[in-house]
C-alpha positions as CSV (number, residue, x, y, z in Angstrom):
1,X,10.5,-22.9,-13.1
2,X,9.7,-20.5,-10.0
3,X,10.8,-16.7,-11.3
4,X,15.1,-15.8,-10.8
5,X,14.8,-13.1,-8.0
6,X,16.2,-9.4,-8.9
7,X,18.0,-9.8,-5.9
8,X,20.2,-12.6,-4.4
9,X,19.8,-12.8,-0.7
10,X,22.8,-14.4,1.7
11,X,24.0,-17.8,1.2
12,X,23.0,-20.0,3.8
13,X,26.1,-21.0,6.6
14,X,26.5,-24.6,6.1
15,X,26.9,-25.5,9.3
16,X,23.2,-23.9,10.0
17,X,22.1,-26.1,6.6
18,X,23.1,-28.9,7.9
19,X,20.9,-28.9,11.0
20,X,17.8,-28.4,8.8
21,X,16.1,-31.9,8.5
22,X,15.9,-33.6,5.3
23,X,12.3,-33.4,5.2
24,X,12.3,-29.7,5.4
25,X,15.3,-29.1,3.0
26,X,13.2,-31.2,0.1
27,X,10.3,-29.2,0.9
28,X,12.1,-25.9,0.3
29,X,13.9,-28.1,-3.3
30,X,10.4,-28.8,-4.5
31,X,8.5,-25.5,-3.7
32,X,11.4,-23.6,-5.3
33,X,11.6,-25.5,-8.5
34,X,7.8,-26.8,-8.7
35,X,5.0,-24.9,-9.7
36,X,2.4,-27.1,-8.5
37,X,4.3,-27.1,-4.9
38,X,4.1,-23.6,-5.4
39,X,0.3,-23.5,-5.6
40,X,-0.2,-25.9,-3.2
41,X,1.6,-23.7,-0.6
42,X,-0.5,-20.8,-2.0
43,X,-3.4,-22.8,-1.7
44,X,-2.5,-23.7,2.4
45,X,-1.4,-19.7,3.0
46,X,-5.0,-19.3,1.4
47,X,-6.9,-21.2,3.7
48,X,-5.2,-19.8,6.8
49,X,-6.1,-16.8,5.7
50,X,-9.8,-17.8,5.2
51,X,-9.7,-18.6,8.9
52,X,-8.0,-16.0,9.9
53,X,-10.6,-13.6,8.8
54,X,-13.6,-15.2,10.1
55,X,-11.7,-15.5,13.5
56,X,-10.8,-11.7,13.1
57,X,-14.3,-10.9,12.1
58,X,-16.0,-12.5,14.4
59,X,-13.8,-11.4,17.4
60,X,-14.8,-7.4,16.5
61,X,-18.6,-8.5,16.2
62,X,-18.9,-10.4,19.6
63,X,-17.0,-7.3,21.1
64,X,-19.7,-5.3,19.5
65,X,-22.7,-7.7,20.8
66,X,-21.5,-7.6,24.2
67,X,-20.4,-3.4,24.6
68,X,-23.5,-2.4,22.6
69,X,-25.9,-5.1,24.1
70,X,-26.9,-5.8,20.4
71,X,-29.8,-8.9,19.4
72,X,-28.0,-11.7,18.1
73,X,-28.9,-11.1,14.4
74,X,-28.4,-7.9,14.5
75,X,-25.2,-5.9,13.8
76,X,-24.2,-2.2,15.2
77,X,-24.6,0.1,11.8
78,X,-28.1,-1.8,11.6
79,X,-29.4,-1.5,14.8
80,X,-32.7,1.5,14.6
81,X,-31.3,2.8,17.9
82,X,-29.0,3.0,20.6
83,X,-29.1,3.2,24.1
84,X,-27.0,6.9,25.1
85,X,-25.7,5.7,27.8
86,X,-24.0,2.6,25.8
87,X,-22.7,5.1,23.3
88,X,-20.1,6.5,26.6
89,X,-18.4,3.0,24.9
90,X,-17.0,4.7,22.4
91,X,-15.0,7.3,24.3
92,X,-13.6,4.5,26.9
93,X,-12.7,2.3,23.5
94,X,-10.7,5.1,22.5
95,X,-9.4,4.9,25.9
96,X,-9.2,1.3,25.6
97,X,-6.8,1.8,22.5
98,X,-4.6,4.2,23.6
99,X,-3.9,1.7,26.1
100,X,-3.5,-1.3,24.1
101,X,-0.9,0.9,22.0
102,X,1.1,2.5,24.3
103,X,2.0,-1.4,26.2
104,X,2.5,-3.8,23.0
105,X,4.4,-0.7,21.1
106,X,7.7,-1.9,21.5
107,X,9.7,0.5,18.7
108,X,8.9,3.8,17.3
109,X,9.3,3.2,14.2
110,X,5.8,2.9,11.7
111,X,4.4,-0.3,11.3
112,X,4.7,-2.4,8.3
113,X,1.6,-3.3,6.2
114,X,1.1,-5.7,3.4
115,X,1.6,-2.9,0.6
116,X,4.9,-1.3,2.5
117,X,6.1,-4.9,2.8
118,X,6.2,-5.9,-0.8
119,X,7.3,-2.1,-2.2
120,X,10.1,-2.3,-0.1
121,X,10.9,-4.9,2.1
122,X,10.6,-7.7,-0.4
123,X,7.9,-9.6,1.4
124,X,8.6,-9.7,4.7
125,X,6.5,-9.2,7.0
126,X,7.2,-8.7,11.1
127,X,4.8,-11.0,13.2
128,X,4.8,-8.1,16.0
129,X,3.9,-5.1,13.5
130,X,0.6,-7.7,12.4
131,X,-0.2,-8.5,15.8
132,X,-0.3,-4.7,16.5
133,X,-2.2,-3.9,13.8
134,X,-4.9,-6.7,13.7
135,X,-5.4,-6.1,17.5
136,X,-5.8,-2.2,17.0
137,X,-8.0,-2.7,13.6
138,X,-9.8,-5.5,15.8
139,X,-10.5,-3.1,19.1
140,X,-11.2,0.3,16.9
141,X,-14.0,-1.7,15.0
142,X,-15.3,-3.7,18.0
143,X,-15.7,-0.1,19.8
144,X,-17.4,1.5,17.1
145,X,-15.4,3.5,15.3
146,X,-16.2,3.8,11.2
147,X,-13.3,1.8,10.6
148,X,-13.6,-1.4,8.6
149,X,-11.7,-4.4,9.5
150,X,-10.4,-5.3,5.7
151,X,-6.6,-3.7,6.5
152,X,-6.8,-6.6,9.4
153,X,-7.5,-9.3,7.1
154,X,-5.1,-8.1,4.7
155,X,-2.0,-8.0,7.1
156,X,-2.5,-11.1,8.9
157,X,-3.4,-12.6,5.6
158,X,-0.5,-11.7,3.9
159,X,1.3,-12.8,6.8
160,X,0.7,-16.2,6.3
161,X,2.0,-15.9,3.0
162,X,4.9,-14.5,4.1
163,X,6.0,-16.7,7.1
164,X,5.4,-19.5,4.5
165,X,7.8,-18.2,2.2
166,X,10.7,-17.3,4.7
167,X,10.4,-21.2,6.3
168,X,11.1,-22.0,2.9
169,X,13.7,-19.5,2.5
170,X,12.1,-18.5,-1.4
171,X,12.8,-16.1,-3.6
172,X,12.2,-12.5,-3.2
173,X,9.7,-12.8,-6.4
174,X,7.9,-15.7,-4.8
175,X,7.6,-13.9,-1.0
176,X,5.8,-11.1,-2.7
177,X,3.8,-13.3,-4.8
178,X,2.6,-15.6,-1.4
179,X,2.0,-12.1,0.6
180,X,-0.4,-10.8,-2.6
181,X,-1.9,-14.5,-2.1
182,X,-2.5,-14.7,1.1
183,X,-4.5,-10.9,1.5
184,X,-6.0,-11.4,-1.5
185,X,-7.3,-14.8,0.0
186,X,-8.1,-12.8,2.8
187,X,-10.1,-10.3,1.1
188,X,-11.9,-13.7,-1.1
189,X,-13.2,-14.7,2.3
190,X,-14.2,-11.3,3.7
191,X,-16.4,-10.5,0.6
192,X,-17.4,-14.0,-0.7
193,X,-15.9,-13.1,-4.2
194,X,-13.0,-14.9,-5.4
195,X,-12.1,-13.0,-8.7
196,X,-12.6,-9.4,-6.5
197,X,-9.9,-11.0,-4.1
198,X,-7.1,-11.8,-7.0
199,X,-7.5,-8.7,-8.4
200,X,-7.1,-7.3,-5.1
201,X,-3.8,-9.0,-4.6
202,X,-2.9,-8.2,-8.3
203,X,-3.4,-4.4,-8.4
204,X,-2.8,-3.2,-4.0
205,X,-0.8,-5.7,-2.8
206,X,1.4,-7.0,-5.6
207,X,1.3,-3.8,-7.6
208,X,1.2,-5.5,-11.1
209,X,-0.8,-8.8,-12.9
210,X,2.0,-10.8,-12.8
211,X,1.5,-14.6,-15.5
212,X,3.7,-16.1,-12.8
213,X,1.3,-15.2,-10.4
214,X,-2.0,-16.0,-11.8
215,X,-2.2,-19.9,-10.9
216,X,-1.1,-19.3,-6.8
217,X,-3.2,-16.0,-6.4
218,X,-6.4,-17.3,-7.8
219,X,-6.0,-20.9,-6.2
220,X,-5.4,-18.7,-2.9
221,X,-8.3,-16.5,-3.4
222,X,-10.2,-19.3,-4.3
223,X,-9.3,-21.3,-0.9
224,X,-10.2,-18.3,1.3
225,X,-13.2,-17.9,-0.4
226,X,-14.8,-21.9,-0.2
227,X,-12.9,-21.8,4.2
228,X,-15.2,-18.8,4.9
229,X,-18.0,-20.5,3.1
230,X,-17.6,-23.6,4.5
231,X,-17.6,-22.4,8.2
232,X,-21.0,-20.5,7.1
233,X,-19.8,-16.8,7.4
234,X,-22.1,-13.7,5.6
235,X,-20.1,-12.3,3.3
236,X,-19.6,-8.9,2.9
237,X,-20.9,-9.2,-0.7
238,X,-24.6,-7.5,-2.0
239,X,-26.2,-9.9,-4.0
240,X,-28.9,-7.9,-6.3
241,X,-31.1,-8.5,-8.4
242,X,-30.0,-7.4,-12.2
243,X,-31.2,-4.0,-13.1
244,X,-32.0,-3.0,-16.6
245,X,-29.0,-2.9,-19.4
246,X,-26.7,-0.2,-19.8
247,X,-26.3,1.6,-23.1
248,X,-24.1,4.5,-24.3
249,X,-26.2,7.1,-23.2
250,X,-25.8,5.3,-19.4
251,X,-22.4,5.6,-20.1
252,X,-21.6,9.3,-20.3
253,X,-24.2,10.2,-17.5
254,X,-22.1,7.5,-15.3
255,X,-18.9,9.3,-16.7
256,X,-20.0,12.6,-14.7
257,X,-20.9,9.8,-11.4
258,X,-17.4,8.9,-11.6
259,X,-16.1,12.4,-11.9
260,X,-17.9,13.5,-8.6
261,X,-16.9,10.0,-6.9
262,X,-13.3,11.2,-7.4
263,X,-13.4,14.6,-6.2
264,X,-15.2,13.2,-3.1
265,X,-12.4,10.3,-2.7
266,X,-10.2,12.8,-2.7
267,X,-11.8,15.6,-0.5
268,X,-12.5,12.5,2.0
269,X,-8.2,11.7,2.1
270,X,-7.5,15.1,2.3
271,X,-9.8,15.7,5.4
272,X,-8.2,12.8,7.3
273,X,-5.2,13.7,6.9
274,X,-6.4,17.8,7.7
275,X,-8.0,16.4,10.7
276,X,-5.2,14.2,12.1
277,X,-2.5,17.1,11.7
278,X,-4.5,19.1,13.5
279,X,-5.2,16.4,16.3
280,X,-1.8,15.6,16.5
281,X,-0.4,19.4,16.9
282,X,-2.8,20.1,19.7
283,X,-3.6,16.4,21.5
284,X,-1.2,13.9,23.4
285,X,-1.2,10.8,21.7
286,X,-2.7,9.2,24.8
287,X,-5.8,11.5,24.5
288,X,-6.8,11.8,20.4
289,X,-8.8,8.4,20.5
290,X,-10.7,8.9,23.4
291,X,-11.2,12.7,22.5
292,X,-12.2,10.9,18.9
293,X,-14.4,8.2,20.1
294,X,-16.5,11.7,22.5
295,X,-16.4,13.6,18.5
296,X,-19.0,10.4,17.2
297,X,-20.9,10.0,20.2
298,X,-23.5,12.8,18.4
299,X,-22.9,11.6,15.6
300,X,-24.0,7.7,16.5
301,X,-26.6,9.2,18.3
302,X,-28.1,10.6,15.2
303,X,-27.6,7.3,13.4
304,X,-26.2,4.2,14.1
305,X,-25.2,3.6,10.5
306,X,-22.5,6.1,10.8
307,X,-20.6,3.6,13.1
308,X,-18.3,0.9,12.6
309,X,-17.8,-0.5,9.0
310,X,-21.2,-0.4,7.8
311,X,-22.1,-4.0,6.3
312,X,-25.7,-4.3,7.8
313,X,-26.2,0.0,7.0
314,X,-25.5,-0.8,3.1
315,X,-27.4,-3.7,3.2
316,X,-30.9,-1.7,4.5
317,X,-29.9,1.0,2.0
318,X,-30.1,-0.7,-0.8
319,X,-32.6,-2.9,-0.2
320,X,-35.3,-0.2,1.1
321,X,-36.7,3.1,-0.7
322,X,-35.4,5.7,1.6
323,X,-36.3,9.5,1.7
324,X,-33.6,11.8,-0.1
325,X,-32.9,13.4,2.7
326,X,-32.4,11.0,5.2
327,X,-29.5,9.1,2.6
328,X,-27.7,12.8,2.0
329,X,-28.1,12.5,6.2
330,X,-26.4,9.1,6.1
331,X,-23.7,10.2,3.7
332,X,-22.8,13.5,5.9
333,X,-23.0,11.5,9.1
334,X,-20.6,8.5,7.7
335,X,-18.2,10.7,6.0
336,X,-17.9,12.5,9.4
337,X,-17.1,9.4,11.4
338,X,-14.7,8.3,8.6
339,X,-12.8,11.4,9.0
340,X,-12.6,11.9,13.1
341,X,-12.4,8.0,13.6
342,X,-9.2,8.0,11.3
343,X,-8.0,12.0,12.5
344,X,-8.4,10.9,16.0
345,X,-6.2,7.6,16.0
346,X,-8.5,4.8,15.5
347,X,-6.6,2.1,13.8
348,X,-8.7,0.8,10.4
349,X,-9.1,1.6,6.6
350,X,-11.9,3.0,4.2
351,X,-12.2,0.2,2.5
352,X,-16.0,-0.9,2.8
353,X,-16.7,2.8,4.0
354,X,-16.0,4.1,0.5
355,X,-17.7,0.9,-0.7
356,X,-21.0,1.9,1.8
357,X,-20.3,6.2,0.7
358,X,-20.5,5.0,-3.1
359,X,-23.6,3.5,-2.9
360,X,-25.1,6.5,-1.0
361,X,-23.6,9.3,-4.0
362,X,-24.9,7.0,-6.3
363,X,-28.3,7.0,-4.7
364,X,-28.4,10.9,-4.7
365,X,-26.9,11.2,-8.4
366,X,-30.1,9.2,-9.8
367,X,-32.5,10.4,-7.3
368,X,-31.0,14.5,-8.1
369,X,-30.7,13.8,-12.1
370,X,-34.7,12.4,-11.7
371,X,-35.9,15.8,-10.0
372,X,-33.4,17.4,-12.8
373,X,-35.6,16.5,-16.0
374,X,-38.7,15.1,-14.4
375,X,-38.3,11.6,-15.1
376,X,-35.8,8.7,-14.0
377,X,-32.9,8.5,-16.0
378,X,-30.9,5.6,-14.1
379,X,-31.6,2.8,-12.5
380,X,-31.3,3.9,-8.8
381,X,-29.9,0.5,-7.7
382,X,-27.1,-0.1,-10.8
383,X,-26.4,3.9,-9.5
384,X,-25.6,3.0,-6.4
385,X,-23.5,-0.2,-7.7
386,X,-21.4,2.2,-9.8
387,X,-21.1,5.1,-7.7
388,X,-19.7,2.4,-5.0
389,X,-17.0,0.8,-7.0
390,X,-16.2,4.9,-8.3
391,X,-15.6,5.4,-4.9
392,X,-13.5,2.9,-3.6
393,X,-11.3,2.9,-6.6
394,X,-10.9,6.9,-5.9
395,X,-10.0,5.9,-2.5
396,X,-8.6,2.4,-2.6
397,X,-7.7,1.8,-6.2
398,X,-7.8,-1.3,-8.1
399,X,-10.7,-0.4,-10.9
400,X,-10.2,-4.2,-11.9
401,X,-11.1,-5.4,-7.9
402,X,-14.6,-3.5,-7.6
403,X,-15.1,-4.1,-11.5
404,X,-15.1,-7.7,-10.5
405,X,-17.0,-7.7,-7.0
406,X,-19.8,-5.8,-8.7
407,X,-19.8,-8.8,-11.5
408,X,-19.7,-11.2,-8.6
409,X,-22.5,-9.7,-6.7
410,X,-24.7,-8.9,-9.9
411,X,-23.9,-11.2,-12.7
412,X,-24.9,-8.5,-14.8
413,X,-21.8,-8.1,-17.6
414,X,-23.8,-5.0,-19.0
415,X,-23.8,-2.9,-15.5
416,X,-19.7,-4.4,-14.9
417,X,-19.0,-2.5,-18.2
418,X,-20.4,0.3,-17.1
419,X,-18.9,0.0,-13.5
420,X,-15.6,-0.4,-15.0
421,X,-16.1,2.6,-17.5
422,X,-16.6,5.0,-14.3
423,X,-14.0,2.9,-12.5
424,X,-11.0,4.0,-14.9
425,X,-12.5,7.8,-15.0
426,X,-12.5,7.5,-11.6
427,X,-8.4,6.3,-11.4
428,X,-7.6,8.7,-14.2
429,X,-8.8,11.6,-12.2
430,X,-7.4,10.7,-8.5
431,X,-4.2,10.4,-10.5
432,X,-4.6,13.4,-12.0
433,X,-5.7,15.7,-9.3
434,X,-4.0,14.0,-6.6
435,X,-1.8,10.9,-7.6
436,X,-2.4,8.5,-4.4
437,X,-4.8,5.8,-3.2
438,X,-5.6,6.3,0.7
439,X,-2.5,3.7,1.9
440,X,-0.2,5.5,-0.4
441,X,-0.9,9.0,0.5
442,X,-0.2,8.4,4.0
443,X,3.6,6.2,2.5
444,X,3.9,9.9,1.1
445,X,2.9,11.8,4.6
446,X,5.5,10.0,6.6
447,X,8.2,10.4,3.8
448,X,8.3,7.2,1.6
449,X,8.2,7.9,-2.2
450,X,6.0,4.3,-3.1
451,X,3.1,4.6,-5.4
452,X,2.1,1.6,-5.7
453,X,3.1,-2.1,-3.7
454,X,5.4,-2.3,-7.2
455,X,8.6,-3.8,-5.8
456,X,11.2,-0.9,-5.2
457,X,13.0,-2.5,-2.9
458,X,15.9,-3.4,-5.0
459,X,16.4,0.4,-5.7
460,X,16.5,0.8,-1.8
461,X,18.7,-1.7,-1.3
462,X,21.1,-0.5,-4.0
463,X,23.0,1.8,-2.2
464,X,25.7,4.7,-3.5
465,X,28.0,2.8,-0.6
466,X,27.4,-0.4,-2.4
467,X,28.1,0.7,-5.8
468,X,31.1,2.8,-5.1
469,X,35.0,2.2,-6.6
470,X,36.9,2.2,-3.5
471,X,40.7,3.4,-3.3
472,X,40.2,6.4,-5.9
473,X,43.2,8.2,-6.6
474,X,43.7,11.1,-4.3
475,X,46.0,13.9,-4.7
476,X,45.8,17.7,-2.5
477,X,43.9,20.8,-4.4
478,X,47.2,23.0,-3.8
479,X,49.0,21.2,-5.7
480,X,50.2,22.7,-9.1
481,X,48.6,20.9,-12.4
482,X,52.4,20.4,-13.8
483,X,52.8,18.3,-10.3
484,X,49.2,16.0,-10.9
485,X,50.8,15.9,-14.5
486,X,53.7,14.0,-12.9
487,X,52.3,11.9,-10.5
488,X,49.1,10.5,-13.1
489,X,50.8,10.0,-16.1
490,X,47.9,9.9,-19.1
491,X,46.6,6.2,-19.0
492,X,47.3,5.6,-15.3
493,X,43.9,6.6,-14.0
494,X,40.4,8.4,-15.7
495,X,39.9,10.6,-12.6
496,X,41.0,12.0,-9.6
497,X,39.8,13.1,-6.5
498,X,41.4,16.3,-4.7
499,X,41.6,17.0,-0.6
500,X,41.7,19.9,1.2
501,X,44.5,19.7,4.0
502,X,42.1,18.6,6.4
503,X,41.5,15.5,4.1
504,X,38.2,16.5,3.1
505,X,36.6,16.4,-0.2
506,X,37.7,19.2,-3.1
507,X,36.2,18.3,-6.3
508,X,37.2,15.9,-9.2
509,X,39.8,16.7,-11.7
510,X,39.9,14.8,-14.9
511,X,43.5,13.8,-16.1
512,X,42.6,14.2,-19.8
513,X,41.4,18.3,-19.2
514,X,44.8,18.4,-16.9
515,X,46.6,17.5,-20.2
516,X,44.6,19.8,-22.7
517,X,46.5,22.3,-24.7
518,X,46.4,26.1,-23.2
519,X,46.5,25.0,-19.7
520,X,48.1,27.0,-17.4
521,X,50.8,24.3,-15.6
522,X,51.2,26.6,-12.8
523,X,47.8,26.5,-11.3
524,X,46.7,24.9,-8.8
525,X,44.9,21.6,-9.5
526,X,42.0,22.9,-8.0
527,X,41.1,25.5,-10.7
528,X,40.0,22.0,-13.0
529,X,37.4,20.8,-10.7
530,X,34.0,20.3,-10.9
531,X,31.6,18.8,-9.1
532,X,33.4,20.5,-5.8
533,X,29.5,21.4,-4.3
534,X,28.0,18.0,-4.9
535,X,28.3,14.6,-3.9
536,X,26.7,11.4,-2.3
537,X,26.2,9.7,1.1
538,X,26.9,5.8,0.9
539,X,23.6,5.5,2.0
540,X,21.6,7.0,-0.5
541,X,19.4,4.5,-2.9
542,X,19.6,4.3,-6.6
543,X,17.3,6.6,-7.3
544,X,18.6,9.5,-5.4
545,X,21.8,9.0,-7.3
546,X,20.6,9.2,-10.3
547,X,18.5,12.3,-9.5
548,X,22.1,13.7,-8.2
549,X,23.6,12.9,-11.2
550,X,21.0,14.8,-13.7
551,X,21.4,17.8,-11.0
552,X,24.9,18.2,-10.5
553,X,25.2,17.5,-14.9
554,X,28.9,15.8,-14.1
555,X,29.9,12.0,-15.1
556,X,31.5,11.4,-11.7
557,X,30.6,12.0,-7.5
558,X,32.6,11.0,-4.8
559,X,31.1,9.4,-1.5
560,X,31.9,10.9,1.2
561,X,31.5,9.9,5.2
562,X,29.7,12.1,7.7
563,X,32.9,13.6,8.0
564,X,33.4,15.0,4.6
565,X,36.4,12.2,3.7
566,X,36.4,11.0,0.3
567,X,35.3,7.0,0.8
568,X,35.3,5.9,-3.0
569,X,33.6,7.4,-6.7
570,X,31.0,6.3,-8.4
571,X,30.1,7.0,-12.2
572,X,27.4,7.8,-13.7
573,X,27.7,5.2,-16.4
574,X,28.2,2.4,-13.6
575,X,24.8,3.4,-12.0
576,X,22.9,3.5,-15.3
577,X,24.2,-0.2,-16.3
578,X,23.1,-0.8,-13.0
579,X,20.1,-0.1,-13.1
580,X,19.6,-1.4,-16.1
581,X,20.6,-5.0,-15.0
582,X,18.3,-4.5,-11.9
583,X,15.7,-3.6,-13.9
584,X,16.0,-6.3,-16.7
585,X,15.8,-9.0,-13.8
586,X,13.0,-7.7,-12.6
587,X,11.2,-7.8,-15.3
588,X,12.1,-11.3,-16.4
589,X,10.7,-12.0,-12.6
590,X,8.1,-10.4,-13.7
591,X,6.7,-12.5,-16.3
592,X,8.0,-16.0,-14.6
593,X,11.0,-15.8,-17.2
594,X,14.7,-17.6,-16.3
């Protein structure tokens, strides 16, 4: 049986029901009570996904080939050189973008992503928001800019997933399922690695390993994975020979790797966001691309492998012995283009930049720890393996993911231990020191409190308006407490809620301390309030009630308008139970349960 949602969404008018064909309304009756149709859909989302990604992929390429006048086997960060004069394309792509932006940018609002979708919006995704930004991910990357293109295959492919699931009208838990699936498939094809792409799904875009999710996400990821094949795209994946075997020693000294991957993940997030502050304080929108895309023209002038994602640039650097400094070069050069492509308004992720920066650190860690004692203490190649996953984890998260593309690309389960060992130091410390992945942090720039794709939107959607007790007694704060005496009677009501003569909010009087012994009768009503300074808006979530609640130490608020007029009460016992109930069906989601 398919997962009961945490929340119910509208029923269905009948008269619209009834001009759904048969065909279709069996469809939706045997993907919402069938596993099997339920893989099978994941399965189909997969594949579309596959394809979308090659199309994607090769769409930024040929733009690439044709601005950069670049051989056929050949991609930009490999190229030895460039011509100057083709590197002005970078400026007019930046150009080129602000343009695209400014005429398909139909609402101010930011757009939604795959993560944003399933934290909050319970899976669905807007066709316009992944048109924008696959076409700007598409365009930054064809121009140049160290972007990769992996936050376009992610969106459209979890857009797939997510247009299958509304057709079908399914259940919130099943949407976010079919979005994981479909990015994670998108991700499978991207990087040739099937297990890398469901733990993708699992830990970014789902935000937990789900058992009711195992079967669709790995049969999607599996799907995108043999469609990219199949039409004959390179993957992203380095395929290595196995180095030597990892011991315990190996595993402290890649302990302190991990350590310095972190601090550099996290020095790397903070400059972006430094940089586009600055940019955004002191350029016009219009201008920060191209102004951007002028900032790496030195830079790509110096080398080539600072530009775009960097598949062909980590390829050469693993496979050739390169001089010290020219790598420390390469890993100053990239990390600058990272930050001003990003600061500057080029649309894209860190993904495989992180993924290309690891191997680089890693490099330098063996090659630096070699000079340190005179002889080679790592392997430099399974260095630059673990300082890669380090990296993108700091950056990305997801230890499990690169954990399981390094398996994928090695086959070596001694260097995946040791990968995942700096992995997990790695997490510990970015949540530590700085508690966000890259797509999370910049949730948290623009407001949002999500952590994590972990479904929150039921707390959204669970408003103080929605939980309220309408018609709550009223009475005015001038009255005396002998007259609230007479008009609530002990046993007519718990509570009740007192009114300035303007008809705006007072406080909260309980009846019982209006009948304790000692009270003055004569006093106004308003001498037994509390709570008179706090109270909610109907539209704030669960969790900022509950926060009120703890702060303002009372067992009752009122809700009040914009106005300051008393709309209903809510308790805090009623929000706790609440969220309790919310929470237990979320976790019986969770694990498939009915």
């Amino acid at each position: 049986m398919r997962p009961v949602p945490h929340l119910h969404l509208p029923h269905p008018n009948p008269r619209l029901l009834r001009r759904v064909p048969a065909w279709l309304r069996w469809l939706r009756q045997k993907v919402r009570g069938s596993e099997f149709s339920f893989i099978a859909l994941a399965i189909v989302a997969g594949m579309a996904a596959g394809l979308a990604t090659v199309l994607i992929g090769g769409i930024a390429r040929g733009i690439q080939h044709i601005l950069y006048g670049l051989p056929a086997d050949v991609r930009l960060s490999g190229a030895e050189w460039l011509d100057p004069w083709r590197l002005l394309v970078l400026p007019a792509g930046g150009a080129a973008l602000a343009l695209f932006t400014w005429a398909v940018r139909a609402r101010k609002r930011p757009l939604v992503d795959a993560v944003e979708a399933n934290a909050l919006h319970g899976g669905r995704m807007s066709k316009a928001d992944s048109g924008v930004i696959a076409g700007q991910t598409m365009l930054s990357n064809g121009v140049g800019a160290s972007v990769g293109l992996e936050a376009a295959y992610a969106q459209v492919g979890g857009l797939f997933g997510s247009l299958a699931g509304r057709w079908l009208s399914l259940r919130r838990a099943d949407m976010r399922v079919l979005v994981g699936a479909g990015s994670g498939a998108a991700i499978a094809a991207a990087f040739g690695a099937p297990i890398a792409g469901a733990f993708y799904a699992f830990e970014i875009v789902i935000g937990a390993y789900t058992p009711a999710a195992i079967a669709p996400v790995a049969a999607a990821a599996l799907a995108g994975a043999q469609v990219s094949q199949r039409l004959g795209e390179v993957p992203y994946i380095v395929h290595v020979q196995p180095g030597p075997a990892i011991h315990t020693f190996g595993y402290l000294v890649y302990a302190g790797l991990a350590a310095i991957c972190a601090l550099y993940g996290i020095l790397i997030m903070r400059a972006v966001t430094l940089v586009e502050v600055r940019a955004r304080a002191s350029l016009p929108g219009w201008a920060r691309p191209a102004i951007g895309g002028l900032l790496l023209v030195p830079i790509a002038a110096w080398s080539p492998q600072a530009l775009s994602a960097g598949h062909s640039a980590l390829h050469i650097d693993m496979m050739s012995a390169l001089p010290v400094a020219f790598i420390a070069g390469v890993l100053l050069a990239k990390s600058c283009a990272s930050i001003v492509s990003l600061g500057f308004g080029f649309r894209g992720g860190l993904f495989f930049a992180s993924l290309f920066l690891g191997t680089l650190i890693g490099h330098l860690y063996a090659d630096f720890l070699a000079l340190l004692v005179g002889f080679p203490i790592l392997d430099p190649a399974n260095a630059a393996l673990v300082g890669m996953a380090a990296l993108a984890v700091a950056v990305v998260g997801g230890p499990f993911t690169m954990a399981m593309l390094v398996l994928e690309a090695t086959g070596n389960f001694s260097l995946t231990g040791a990968v995942l060992a700096a992995s997990l130091v790695s997490s510990t410390i970015v949540r530590e020191l700085f508690g966000y992945s890259f797509s999370t942090w910049r949730f948290h720039l623009r407001g949002e409190t999500i952590k994590s794709a972990r479904d929150v939107g039921w707390m959204k959607a669970l408003t103080a308006g929605r939980m309220m007790r309408r018609g709550a007694a009223t009475a005015p704060a001038a009255i005396t407490i002998a007259e609230l005496r007479r008009r609530f009677p002990l046993g007519a009501t718990s509570r009740v809620v007192l009114v300035g003569e303007d008809e705006r909010y007072a406080g909260v009087v309980t009846i019982a301390a209006a009948f304790a012994e000692g009270v003055d009768r004569e006093a106004p009503a308003a001498t037994l309030a509390h709570a008179t300074d706090a109270a909610l808006s109907p539209d704030m979530d669960l969790g900022v009630v509950m926060k009120a609640f703890d702060t303002a130490a009372t067992d009752e608020l009122a809700v009040l308008d914009a106005d300051g007029h008393v709309l209903g009460i809510v308790t805090e016992t009623y929000v706790r139970r609440r969220y309790a109930e919310e929470l237990d069906k979320a976790q019986r989601a969770l694990f498939g349960e009915e």
